[in-house]
PDB file of N, H, CA, C and O in Angstrom:
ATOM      1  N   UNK A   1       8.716   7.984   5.803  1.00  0.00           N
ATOM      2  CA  UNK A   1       8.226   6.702   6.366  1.00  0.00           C
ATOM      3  C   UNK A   1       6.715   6.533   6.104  1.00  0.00           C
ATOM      4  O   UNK A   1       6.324   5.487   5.585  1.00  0.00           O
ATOM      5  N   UNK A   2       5.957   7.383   6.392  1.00  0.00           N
ATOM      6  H   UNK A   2       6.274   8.233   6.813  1.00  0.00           H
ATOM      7  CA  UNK A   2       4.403   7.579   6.070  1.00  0.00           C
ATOM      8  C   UNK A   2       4.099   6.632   4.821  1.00  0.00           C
ATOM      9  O   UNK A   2       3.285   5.710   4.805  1.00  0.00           O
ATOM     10  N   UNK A   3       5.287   7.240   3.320  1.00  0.00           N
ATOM     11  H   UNK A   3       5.949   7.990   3.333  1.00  0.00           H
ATOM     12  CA  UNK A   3       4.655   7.040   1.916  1.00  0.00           C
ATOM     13  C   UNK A   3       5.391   5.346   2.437  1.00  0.00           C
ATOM     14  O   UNK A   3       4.562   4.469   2.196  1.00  0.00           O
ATOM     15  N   UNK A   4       6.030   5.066   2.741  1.00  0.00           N
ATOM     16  H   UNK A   4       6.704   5.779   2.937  1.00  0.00           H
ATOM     17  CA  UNK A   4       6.435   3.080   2.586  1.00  0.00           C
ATOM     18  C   UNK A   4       5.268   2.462   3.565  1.00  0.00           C
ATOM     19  O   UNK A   4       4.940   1.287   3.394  1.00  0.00           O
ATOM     20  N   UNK A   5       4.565   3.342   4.714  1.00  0.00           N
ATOM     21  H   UNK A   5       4.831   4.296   4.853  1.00  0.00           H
ATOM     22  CA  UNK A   5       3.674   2.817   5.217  1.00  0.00           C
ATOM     23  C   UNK A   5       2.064   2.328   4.560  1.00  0.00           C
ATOM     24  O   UNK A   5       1.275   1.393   4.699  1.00  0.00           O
ATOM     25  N   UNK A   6       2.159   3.447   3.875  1.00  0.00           N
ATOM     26  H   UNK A   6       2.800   4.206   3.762  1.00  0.00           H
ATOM     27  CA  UNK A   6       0.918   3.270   2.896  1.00  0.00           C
ATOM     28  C   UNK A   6       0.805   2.587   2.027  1.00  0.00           C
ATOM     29  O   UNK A   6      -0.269   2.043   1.769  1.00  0.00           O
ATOM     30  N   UNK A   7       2.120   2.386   1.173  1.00  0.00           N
ATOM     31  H   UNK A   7       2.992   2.828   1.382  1.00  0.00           H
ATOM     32  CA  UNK A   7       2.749   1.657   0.126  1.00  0.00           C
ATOM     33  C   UNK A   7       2.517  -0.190   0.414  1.00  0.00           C
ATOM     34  O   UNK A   7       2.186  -1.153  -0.277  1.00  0.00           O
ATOM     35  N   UNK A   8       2.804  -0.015   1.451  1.00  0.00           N
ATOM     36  H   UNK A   8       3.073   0.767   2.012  1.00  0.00           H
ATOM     37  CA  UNK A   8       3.273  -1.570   2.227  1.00  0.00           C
ATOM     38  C   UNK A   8       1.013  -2.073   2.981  1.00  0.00           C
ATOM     39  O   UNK A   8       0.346  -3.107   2.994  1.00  0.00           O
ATOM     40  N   UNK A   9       0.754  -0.594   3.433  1.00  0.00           N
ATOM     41  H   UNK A   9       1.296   0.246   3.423  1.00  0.00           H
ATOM     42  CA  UNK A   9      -0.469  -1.392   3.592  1.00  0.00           C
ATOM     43  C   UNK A   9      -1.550  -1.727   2.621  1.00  0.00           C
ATOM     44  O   UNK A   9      -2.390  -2.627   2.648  1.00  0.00           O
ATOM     45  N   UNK A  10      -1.235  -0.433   1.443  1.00  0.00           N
ATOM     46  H   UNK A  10      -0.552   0.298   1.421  1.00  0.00           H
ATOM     47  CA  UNK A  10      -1.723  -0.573   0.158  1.00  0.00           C
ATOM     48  C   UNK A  10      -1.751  -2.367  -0.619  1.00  0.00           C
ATOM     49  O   UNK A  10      -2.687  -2.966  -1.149  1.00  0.00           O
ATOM     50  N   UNK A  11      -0.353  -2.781  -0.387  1.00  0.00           N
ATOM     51  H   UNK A  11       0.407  -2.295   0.044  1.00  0.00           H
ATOM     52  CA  UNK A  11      -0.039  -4.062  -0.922  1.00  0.00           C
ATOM     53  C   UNK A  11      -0.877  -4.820  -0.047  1.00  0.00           C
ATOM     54  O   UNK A  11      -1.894  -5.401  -0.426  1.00  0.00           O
ATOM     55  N   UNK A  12      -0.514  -4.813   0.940  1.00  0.00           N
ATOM     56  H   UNK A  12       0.312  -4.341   1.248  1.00  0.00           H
ATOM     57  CA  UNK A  12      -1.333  -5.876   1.760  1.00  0.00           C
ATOM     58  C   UNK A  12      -2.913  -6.189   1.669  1.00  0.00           C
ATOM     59  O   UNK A  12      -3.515  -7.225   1.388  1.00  0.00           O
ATOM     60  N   UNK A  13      -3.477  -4.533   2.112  1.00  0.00           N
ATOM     61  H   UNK A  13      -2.988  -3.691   2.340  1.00  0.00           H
ATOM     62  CA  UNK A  13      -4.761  -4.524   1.364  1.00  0.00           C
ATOM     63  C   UNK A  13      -5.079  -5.611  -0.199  1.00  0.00           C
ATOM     64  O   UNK A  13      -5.820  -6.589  -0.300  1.00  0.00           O
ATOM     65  N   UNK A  14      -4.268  -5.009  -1.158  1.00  0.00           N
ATOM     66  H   UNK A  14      -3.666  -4.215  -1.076  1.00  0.00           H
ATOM     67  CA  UNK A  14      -4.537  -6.006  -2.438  1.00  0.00           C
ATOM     68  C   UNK A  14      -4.365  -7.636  -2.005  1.00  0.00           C
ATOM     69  O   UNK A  14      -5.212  -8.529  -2.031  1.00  0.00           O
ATOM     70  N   UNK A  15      -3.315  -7.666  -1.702  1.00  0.00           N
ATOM     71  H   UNK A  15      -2.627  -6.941  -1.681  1.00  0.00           H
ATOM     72  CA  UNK A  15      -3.322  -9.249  -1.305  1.00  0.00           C
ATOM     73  C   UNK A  15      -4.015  -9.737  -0.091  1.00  0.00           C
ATOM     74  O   UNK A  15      -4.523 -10.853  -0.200  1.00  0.00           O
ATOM     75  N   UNK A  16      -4.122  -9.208   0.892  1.00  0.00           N
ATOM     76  H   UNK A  16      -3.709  -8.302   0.980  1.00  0.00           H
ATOM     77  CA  UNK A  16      -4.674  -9.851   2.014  1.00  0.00           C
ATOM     78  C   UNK A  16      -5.276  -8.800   2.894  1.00  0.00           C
ATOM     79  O   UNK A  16      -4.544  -8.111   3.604  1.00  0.00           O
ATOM     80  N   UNK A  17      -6.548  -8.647   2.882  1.00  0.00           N
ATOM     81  H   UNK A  17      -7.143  -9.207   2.305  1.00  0.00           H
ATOM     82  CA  UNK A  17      -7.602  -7.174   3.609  1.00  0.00           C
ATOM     83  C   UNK A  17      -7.475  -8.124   4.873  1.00  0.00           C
ATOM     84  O   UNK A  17      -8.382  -7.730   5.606  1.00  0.00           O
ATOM     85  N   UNK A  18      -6.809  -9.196   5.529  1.00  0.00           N
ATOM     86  H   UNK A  18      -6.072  -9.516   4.933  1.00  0.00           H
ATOM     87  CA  UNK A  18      -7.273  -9.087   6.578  1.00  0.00           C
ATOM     88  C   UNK A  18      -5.980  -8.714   7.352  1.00  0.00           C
ATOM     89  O   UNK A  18      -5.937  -9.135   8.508  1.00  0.00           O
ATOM     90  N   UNK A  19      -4.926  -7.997   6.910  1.00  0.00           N
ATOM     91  H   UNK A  19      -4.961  -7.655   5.971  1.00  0.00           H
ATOM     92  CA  UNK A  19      -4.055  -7.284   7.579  1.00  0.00           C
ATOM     93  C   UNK A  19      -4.360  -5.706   7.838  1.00  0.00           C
ATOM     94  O   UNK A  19      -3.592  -5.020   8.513  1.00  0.00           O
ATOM     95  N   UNK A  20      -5.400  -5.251   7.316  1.00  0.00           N
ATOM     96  H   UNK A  20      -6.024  -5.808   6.768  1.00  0.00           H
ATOM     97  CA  UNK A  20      -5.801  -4.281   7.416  1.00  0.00           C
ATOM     98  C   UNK A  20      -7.039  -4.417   8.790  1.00  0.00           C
ATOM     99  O   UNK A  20      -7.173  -3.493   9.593  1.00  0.00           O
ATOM    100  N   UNK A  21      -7.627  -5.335   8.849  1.00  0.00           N
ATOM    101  H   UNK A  21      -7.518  -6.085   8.197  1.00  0.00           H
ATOM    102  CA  UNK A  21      -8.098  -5.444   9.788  1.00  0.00           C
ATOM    103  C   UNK A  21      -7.295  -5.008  11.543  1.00  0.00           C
ATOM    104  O   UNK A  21      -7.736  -4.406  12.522  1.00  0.00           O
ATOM    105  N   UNK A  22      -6.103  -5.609  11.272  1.00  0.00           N
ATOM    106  H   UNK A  22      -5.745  -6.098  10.477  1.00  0.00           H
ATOM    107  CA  UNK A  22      -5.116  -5.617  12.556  1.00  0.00           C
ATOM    108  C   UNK A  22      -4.284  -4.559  12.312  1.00  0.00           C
ATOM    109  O   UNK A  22      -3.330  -4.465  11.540  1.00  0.00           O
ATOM    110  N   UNK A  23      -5.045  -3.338  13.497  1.00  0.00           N
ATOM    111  H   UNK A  23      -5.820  -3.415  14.124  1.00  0.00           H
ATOM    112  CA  UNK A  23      -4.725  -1.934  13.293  1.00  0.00           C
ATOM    113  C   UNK A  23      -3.604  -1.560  11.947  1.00  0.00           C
ATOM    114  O   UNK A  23      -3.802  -1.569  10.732  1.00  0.00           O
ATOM    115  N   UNK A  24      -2.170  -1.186  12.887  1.00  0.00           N
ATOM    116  H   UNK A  24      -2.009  -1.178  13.874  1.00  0.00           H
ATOM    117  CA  UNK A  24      -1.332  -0.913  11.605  1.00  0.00           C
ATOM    118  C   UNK A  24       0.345  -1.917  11.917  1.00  0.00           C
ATOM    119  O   UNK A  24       1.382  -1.409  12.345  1.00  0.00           O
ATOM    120  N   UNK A  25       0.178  -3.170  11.604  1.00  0.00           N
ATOM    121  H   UNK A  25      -0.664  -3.583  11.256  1.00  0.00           H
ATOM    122  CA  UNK A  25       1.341  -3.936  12.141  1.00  0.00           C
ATOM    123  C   UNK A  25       2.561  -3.396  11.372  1.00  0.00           C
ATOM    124  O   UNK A  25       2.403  -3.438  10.152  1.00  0.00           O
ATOM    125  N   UNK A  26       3.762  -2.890  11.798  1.00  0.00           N
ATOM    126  H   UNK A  26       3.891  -2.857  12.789  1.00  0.00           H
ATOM    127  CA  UNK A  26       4.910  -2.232  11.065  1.00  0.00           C
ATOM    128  C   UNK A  26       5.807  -3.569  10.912  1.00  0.00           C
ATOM    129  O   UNK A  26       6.196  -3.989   9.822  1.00  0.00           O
ATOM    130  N   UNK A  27       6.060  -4.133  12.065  1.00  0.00           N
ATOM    131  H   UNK A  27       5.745  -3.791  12.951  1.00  0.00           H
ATOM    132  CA  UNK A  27       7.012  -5.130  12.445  1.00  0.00           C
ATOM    133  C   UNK A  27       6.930  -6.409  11.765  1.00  0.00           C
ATOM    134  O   UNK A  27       7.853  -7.090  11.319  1.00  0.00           O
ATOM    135  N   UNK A  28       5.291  -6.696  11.753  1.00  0.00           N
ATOM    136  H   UNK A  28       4.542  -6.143  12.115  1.00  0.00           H
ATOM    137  CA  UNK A  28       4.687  -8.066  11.274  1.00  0.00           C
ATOM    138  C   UNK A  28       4.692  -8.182   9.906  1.00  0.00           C
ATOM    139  O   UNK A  28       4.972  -9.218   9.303  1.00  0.00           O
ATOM    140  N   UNK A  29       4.280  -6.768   9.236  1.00  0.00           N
ATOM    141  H   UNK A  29       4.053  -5.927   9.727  1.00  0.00           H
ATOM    142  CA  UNK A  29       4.178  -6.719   7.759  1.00  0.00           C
ATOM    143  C   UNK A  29       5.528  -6.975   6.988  1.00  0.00           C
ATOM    144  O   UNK A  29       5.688  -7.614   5.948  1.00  0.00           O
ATOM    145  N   UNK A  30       6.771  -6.091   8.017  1.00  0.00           N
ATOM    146  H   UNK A  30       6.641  -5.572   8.861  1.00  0.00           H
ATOM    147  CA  UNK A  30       7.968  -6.474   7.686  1.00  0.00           C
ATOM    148  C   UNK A  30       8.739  -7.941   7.513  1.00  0.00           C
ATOM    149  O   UNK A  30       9.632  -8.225   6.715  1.00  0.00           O
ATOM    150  N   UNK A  31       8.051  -8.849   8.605  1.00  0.00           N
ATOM    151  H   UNK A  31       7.326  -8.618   9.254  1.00  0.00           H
ATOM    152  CA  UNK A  31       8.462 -10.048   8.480  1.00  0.00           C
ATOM    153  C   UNK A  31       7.349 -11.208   7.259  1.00  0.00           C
ATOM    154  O   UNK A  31       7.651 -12.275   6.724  1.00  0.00           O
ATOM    155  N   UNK A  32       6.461 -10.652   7.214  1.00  0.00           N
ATOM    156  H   UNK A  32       6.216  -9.786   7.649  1.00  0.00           H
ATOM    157  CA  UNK A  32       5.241 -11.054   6.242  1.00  0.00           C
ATOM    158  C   UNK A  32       5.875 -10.578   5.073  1.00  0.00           C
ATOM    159  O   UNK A  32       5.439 -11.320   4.194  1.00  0.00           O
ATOM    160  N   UNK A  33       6.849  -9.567   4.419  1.00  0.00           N
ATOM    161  H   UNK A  33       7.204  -8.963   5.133  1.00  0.00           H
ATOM    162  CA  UNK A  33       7.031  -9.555   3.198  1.00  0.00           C
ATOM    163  C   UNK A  33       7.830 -10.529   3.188  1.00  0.00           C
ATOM    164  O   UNK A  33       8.316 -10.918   2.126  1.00  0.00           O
TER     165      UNK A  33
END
């Protein structure tokens, strides 16, 4: 789970740093893909 967590904030980071801002959303990012 760790490596899809990183994977998934990695992406986000590239596309949008301000999800990285908001600690570590599991649930939100899931519905955001």
């Amino acid at each position: 789970m760790p490596v899809t967590k990183v994977t998934l904030k990695k992406e986000l980071t590239t596309r949008e740093p301000v999800h990285l801002r908001r600690t570590v959303p599991t649930q939100e990012d899931l519905k955001l893909s």
